[in-house]
Rosetta silent file (secondary structure, phi, psi, omega in degrees, C-alpha in Angstrom):
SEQUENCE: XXXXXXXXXXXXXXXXXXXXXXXXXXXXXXXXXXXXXXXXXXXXXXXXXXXXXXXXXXXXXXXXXXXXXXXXXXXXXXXXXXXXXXXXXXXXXXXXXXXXXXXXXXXXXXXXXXXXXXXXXXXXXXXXXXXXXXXXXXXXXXXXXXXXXXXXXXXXXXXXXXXXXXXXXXXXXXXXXXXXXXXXXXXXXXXXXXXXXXXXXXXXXXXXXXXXXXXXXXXXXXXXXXXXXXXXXXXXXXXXXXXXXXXXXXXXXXXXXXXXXXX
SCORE:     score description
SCORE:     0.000 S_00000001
   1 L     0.000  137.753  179.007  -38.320  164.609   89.092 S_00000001
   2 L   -77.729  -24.479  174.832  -36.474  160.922   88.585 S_00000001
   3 L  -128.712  156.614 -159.084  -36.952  161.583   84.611 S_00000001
   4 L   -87.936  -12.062 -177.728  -36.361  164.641   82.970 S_00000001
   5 L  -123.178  138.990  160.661  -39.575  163.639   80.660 S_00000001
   6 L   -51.512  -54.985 -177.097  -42.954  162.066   81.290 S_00000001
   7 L  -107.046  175.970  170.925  -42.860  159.628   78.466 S_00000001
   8 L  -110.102  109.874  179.117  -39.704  158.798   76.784 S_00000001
   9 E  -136.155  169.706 -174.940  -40.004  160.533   73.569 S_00000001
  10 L   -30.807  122.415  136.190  -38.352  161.461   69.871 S_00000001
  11 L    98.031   23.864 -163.505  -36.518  165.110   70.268 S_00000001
  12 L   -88.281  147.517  177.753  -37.435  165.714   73.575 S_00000001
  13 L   -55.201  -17.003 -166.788  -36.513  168.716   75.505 S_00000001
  14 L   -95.067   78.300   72.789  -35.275  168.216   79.385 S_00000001
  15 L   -90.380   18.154  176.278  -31.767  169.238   78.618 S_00000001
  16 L  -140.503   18.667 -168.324  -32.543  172.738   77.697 S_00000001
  17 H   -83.842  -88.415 -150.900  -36.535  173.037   79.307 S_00000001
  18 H   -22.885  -60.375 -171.647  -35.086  175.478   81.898 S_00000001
  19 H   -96.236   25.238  156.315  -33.833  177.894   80.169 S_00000001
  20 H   -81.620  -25.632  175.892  -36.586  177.939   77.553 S_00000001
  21 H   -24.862  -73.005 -176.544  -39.109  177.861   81.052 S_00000001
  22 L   -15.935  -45.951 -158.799  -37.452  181.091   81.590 S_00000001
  23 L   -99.108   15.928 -179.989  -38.597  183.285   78.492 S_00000001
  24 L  -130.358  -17.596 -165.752  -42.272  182.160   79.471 S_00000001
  25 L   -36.150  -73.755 -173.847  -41.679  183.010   83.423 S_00000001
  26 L   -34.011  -23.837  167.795  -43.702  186.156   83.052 S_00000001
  27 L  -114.386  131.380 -130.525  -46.814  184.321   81.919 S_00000001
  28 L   -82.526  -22.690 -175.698  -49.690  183.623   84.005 S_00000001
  29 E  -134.344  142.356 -157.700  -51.720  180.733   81.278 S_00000001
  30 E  -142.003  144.835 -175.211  -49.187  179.193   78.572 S_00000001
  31 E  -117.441  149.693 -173.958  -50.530  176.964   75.732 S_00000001
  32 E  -126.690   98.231 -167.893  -48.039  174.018   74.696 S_00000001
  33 L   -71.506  -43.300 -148.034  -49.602  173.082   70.914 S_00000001
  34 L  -121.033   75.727 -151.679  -46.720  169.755   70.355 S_00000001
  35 L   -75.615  -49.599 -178.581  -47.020  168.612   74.131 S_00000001
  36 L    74.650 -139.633  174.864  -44.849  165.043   73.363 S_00000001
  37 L   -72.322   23.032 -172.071  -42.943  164.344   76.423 S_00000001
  38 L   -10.349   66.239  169.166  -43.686  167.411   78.376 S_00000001
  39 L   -50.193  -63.443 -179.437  -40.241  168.152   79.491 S_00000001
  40 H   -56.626  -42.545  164.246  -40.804  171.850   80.056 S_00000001
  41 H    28.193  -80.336 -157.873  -43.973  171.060   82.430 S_00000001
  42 H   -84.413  -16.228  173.582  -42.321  171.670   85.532 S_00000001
  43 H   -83.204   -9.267 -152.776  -40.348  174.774   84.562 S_00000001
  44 L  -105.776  167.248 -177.309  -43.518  177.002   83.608 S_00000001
  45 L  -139.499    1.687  170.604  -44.850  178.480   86.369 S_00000001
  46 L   -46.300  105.401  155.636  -47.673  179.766   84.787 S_00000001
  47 L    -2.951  -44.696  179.410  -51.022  178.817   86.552 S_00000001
  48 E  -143.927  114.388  162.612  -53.334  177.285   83.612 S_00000001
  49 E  -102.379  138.995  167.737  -51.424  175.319   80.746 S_00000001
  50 E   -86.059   61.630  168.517  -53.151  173.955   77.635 S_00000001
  51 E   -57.928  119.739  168.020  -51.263  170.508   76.847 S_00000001
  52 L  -144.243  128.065  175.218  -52.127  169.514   73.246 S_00000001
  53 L  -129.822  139.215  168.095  -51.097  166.927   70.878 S_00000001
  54 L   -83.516    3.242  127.541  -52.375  165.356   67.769 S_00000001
  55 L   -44.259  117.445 -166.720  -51.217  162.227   69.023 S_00000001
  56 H   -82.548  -51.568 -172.461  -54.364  161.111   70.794 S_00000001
  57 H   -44.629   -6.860 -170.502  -52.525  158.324   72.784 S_00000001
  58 H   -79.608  -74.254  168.159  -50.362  160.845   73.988 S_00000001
  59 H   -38.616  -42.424  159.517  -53.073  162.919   75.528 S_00000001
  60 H   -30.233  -85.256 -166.943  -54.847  160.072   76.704 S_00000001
  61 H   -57.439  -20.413  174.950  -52.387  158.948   78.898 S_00000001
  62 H   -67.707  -34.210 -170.444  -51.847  162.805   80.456 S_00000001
  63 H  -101.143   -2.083  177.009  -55.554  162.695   81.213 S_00000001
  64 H   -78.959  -79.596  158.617  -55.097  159.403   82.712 S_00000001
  65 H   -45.873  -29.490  160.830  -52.460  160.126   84.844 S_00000001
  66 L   -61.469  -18.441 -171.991  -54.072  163.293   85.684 S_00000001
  67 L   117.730  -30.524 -165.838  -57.289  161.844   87.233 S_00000001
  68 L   -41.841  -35.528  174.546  -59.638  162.659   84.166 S_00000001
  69 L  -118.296   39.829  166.964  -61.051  159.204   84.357 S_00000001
  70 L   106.047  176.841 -172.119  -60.998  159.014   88.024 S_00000001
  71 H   -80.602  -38.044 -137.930  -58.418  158.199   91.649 S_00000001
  72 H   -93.327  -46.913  174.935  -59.316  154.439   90.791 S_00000001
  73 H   -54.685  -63.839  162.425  -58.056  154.506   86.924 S_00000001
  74 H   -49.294  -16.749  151.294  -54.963  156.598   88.070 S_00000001
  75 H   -56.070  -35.078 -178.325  -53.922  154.149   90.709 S_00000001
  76 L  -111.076   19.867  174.444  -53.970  151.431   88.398 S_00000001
  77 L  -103.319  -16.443 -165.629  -52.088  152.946   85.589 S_00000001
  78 L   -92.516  -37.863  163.433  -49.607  153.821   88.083 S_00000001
  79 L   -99.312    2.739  156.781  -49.019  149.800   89.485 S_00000001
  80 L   -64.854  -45.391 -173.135  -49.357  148.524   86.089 S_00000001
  81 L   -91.008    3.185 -179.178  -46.115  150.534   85.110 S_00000001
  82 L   -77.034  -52.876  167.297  -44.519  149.637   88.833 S_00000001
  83 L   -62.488    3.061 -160.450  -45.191  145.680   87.300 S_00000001
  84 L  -114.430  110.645  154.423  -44.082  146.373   83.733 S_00000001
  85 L   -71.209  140.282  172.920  -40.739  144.154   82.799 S_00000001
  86 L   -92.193  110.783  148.943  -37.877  144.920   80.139 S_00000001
  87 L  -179.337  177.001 -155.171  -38.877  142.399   77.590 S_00000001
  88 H   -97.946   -4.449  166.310  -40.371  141.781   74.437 S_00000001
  89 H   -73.826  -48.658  172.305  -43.237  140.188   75.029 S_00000001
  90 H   -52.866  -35.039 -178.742  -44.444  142.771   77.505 S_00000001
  91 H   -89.067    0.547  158.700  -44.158  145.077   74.611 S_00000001
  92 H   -44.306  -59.400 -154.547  -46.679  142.506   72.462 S_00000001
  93 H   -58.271  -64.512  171.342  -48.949  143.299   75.208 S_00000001
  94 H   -17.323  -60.805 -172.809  -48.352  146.966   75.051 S_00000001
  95 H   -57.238  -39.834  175.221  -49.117  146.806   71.494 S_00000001
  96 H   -97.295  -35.586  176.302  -52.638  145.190   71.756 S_00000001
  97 H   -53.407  -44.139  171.198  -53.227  147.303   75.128 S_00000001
  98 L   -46.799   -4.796 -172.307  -53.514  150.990   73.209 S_00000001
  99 L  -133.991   67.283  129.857  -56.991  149.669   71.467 S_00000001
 100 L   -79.688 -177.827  174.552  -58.303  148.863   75.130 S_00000001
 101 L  -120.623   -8.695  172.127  -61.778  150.975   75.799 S_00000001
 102 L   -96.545  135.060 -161.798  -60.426  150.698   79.725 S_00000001
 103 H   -69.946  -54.770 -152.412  -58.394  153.992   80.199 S_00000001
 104 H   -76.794   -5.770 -175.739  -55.365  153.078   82.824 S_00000001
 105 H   -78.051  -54.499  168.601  -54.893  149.814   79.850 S_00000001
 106 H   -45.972  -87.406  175.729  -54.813  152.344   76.803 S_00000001
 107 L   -61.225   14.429  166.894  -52.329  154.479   78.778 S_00000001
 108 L  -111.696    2.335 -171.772  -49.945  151.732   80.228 S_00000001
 109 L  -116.171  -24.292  151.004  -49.803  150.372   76.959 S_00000001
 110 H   -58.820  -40.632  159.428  -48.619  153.605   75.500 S_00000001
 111 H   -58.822  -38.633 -140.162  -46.388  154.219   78.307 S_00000001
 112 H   -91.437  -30.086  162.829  -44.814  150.750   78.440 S_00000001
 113 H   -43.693  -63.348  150.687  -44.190  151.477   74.411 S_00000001
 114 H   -32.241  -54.921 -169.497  -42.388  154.927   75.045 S_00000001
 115 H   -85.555  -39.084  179.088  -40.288  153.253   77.810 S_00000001
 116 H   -82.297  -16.339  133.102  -39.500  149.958   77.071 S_00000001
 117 L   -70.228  153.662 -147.021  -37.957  150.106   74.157 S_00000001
 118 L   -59.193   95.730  153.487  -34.912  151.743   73.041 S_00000001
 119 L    40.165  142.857  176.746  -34.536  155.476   74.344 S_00000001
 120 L    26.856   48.985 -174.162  -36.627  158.221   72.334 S_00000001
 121 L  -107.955  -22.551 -166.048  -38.671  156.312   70.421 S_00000001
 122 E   -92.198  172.687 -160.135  -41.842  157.263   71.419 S_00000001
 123 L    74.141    1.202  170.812  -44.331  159.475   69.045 S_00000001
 124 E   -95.221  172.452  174.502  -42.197  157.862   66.077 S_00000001
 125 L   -86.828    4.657 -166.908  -43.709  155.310   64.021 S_00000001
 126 L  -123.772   36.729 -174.770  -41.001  152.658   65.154 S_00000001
 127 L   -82.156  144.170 -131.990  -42.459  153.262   68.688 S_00000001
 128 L    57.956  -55.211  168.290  -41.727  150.272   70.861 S_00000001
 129 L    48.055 -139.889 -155.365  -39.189  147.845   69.215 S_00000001
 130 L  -112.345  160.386  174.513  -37.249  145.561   70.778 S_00000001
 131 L   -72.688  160.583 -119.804  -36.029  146.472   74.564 S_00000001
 132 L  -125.061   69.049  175.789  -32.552  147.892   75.324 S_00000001
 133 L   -71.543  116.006  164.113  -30.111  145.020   76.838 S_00000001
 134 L   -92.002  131.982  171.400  -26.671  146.357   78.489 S_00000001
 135 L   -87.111   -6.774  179.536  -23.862  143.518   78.423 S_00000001
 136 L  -129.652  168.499 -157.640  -21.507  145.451   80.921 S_00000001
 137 L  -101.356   31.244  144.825  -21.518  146.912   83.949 S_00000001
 138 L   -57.346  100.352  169.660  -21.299  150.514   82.407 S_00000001
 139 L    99.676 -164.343  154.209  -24.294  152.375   83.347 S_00000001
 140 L   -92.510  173.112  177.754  -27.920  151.625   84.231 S_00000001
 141 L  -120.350  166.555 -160.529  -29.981  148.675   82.607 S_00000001
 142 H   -88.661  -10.600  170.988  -33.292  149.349   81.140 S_00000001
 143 H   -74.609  -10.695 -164.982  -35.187  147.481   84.098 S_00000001
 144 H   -95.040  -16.569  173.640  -33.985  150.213   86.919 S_00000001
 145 H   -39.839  -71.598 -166.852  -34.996  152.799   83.730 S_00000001
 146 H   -54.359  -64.526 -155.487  -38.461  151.978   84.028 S_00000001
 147 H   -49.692  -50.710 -174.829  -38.499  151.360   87.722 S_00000001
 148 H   -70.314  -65.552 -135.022  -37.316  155.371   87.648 S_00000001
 149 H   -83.026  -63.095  154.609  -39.649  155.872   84.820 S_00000001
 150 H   -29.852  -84.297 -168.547  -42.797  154.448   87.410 S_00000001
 151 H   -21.315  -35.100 -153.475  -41.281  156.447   90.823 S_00000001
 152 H   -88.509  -35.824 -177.660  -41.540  159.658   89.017 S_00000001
 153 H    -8.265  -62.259 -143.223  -45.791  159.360   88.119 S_00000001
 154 H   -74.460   -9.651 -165.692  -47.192  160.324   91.117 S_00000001
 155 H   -78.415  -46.001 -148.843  -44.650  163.876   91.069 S_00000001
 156 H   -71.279  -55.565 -166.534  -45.732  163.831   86.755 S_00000001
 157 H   -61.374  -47.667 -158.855  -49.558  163.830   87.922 S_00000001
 158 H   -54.024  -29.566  179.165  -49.845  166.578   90.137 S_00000001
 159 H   -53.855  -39.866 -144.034  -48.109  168.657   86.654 S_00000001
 160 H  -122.292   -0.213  162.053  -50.988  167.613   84.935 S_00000001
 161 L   -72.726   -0.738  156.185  -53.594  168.156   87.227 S_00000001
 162 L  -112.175   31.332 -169.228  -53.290  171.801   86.291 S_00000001
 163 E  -109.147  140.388  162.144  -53.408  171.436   82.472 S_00000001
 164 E  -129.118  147.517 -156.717  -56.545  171.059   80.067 S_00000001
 165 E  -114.309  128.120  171.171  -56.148  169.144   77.546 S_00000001
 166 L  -150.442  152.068 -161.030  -56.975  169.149   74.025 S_00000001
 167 L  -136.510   99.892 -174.051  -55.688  167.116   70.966 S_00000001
 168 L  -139.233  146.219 -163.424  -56.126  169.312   67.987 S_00000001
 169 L   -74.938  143.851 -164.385  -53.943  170.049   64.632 S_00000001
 170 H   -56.269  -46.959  155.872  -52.066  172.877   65.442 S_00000001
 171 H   -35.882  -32.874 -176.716  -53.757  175.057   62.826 S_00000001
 172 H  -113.148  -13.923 -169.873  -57.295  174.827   64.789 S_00000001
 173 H   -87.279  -72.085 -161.328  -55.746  175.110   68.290 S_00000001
 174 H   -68.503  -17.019  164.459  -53.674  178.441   68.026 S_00000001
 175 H   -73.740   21.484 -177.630  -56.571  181.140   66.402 S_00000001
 176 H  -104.684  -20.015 -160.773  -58.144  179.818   70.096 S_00000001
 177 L   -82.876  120.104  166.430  -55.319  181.684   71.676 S_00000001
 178 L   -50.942  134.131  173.413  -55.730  185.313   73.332 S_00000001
 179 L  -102.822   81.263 -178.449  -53.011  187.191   71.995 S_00000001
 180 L   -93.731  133.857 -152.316  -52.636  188.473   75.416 S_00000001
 181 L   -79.740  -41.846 -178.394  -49.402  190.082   77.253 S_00000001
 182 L   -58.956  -41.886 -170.754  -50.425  187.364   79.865 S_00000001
 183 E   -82.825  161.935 -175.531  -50.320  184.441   77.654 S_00000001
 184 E  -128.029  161.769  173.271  -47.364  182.171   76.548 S_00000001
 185 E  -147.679  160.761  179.263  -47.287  179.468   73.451 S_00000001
 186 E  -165.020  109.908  168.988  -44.129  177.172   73.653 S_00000001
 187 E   -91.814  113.594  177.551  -43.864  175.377   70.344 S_00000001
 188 L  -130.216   73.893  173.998  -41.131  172.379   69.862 S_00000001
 189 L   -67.153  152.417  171.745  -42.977  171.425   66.560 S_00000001
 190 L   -48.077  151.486 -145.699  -41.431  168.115   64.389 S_00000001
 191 L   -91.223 -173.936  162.753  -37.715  169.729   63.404 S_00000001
 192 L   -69.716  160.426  171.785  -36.827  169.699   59.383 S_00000001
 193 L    65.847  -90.441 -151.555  -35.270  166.151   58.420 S_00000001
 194 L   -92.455   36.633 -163.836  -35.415  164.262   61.650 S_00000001
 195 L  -113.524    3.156 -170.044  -38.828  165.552   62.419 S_00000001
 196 L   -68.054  -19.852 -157.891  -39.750  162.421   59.681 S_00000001
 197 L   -78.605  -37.242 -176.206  -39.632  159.546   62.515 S_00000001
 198 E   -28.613  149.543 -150.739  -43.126  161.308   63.944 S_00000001
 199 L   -92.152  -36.342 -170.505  -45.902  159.452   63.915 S_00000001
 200 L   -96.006  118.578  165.078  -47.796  163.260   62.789 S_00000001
 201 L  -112.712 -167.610 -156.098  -44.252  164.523   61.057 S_00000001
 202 L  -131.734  140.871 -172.670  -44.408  168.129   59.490 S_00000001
 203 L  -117.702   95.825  179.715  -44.128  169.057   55.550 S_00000001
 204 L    15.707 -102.633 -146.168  -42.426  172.244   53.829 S_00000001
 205 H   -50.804  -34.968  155.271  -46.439  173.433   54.248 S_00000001
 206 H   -69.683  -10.433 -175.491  -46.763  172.893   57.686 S_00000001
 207 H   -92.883  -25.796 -178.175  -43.812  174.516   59.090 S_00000001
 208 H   -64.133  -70.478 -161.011  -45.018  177.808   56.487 S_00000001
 209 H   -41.083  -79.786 -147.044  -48.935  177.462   58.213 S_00000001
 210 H   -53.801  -46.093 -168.915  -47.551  177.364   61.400 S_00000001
 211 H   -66.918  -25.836  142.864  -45.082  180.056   61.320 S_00000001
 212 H   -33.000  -36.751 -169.630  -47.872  182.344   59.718 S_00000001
 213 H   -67.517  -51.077 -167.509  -50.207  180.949   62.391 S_00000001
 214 H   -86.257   -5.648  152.738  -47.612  182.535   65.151 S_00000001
 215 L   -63.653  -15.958 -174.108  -47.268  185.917   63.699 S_00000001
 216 L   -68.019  -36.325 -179.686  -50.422  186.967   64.269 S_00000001
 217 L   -64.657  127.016  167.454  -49.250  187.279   68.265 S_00000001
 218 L  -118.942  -14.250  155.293  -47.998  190.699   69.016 S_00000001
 219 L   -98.518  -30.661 -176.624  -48.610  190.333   72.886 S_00000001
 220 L   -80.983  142.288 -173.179  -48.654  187.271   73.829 S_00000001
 221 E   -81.714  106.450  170.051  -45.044  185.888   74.316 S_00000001
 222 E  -131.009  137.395  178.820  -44.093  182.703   71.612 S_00000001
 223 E  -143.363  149.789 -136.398  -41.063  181.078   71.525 S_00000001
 224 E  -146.589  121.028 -172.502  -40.294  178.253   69.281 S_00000001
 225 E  -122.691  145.364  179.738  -37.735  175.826   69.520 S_00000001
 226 E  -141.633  163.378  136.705  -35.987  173.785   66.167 S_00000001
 227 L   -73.517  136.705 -153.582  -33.295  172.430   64.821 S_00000001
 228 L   -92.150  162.750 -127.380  -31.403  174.952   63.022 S_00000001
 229 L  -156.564   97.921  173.843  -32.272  175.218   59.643 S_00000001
 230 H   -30.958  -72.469 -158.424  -31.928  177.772   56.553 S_00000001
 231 H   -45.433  -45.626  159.053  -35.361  177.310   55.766 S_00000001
 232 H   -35.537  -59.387 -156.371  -36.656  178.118   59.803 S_00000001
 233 H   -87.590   19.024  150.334  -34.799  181.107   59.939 S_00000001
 234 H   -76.799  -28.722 -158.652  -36.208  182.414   56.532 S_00000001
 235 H   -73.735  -19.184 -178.354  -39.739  181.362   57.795 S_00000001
 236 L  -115.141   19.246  179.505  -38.974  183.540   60.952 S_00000001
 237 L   -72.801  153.111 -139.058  -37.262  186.212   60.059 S_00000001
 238 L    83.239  -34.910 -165.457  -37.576  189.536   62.190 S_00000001
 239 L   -74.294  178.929  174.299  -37.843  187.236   64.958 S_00000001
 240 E  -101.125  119.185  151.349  -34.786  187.134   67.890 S_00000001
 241 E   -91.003  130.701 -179.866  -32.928  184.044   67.333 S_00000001
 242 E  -107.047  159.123  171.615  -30.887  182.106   69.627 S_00000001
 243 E  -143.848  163.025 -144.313  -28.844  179.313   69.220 S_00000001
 244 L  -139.196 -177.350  165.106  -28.263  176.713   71.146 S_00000001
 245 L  -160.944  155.886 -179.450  -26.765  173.091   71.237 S_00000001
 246 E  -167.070 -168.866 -137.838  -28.228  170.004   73.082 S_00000001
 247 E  -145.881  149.293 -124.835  -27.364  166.423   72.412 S_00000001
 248 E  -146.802  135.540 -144.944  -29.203  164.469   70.019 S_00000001
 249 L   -75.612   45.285  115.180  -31.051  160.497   70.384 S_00000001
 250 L  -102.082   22.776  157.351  -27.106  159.305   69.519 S_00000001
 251 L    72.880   21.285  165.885  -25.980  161.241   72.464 S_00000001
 252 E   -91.482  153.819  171.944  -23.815  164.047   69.799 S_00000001
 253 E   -66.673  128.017  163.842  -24.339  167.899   70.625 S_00000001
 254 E  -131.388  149.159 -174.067  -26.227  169.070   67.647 S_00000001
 255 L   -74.960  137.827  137.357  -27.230  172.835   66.946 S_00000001
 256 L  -115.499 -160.500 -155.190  -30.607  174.446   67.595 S_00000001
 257 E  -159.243  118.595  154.326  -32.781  177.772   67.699 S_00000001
 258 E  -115.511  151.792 -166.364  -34.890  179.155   69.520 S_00000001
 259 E  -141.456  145.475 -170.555  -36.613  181.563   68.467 S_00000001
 260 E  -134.776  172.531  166.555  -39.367  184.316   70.275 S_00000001
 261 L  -117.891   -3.915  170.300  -40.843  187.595   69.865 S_00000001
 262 L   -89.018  141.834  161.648  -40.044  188.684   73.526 S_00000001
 263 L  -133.723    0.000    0.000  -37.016  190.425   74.411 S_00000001
């Protein structure tokens, strides 16, 4: 893959999606409740994945890119973002493009929001902004980003042509789940604190519902990734925790947790 993420979003996951992949290897259909930027994707090896987000624009574009609304919509969501400019007017467009009723427009307009603006922004409420200018010759520039960010589609669709999709609050999605030895859940729900930027963020009561939600599995494999947190690891306790570090959208290592019921 040219990006470690489909879209470029808040909190996202491709420096550590390997080795969470790992603790799911063993399962043949894996449900992903907070899909975001579906970093991990490419690591599961499972057979039938469940992408779901209560972002609908999120899902959209995954069903876009996937084919769901045809070869001829996915072709032209895919040279729309080949033709997509770092600048701020292009992200005007973007901006009126998410309330098209034509599918590859809705999901190039959603893309070109995620990408063209400053690094991990998207699925926040400050999604788009202004585009990313480097004055020195330090680095990449944000037009060969995108250009990278395009290249990688047609590799992104084939991920998502084995996914079904459904964009449901987490709470109505996971009693759906077999709590099966076979099945996987891979949660990266909004963290405590910086889980605020989300467009959906998470509340003292949602992080309780959920973690109640995920006890009920006693077969089924779930592993859960956060920043670490007193309050997580009361809400999980019994569970195996790991910690971790990973780098943070100002590029510092900051500690996390994952946390599972397999061992």
């Amino acid at each position: 893959m040219k990006t470690k993420s489909a879209l470029s979003y808040f909190g996202a996951d491709g420096a550590v999606a390997d080795d969470l992949a790992v603790m799911l290897d063993h399962c043949s259909h894996v449900t992903i409740p907070f899909v975001g930027g579906a970093s991990i994707l490419p690591r599961l090896k499972a057979r039938a994945i469940v992408a779901n987000d209560l972002h609908g624009l999120v899902i959209h574009f995954y069903q876009t890119l996937a084919g769901h609304f045809g070869d001829i919509e996915r072709r032209r969501l895919i040279e729309r973002c080949f033709t997509t400019i770092s600048h701020p007017r292009e992200i005007e467009t973007a901006m009126v493009a998410v309330d098209s009723d034509i599918a590859h427009v809705r999901a190039w307009g959603f893309w070109a929001l995620c990408w063209i603006g400053r690094k991990g922004k998207g699925g926040t409420r400050s999604a788009g902004g202004k585009p990313s200018v480097r004055f020195s010759p330090q680095g990449g520039t944000n037009a060969t980003r995108l250009m990278s960010a395009a290249a990688a589609l047609d590799e992104w669709a084939k991920e998502f042509q084995r996914c079904e999709f459904t964009n449901l609050d987490f709470r109505e999605l996971l009693p759906k789940i077999r709590d099966d030895a076979k099945c996987g859940i891979y949660a990266d729900p909004p963290w405590v604190g910086a889980g605020r930027n989300y467009l959906h963020s998470f509340g003292e009561i949602d992080h309780r519902d959920l973690s109640e939600q995920l006890r009920r599995f006693n077969e089924a494999t779930v592993v859960v990734r956060y920043g670490d947190d007193p309050f997580i690891r009361s809400l999980y306790e019994g569970w195996t925790v790991i910690e971790a570090e990973a780098r943070d959208q100002c590029n510092a290592m900051k500690g996390e947790i994952w946390i599972t019921n397999w061992v």
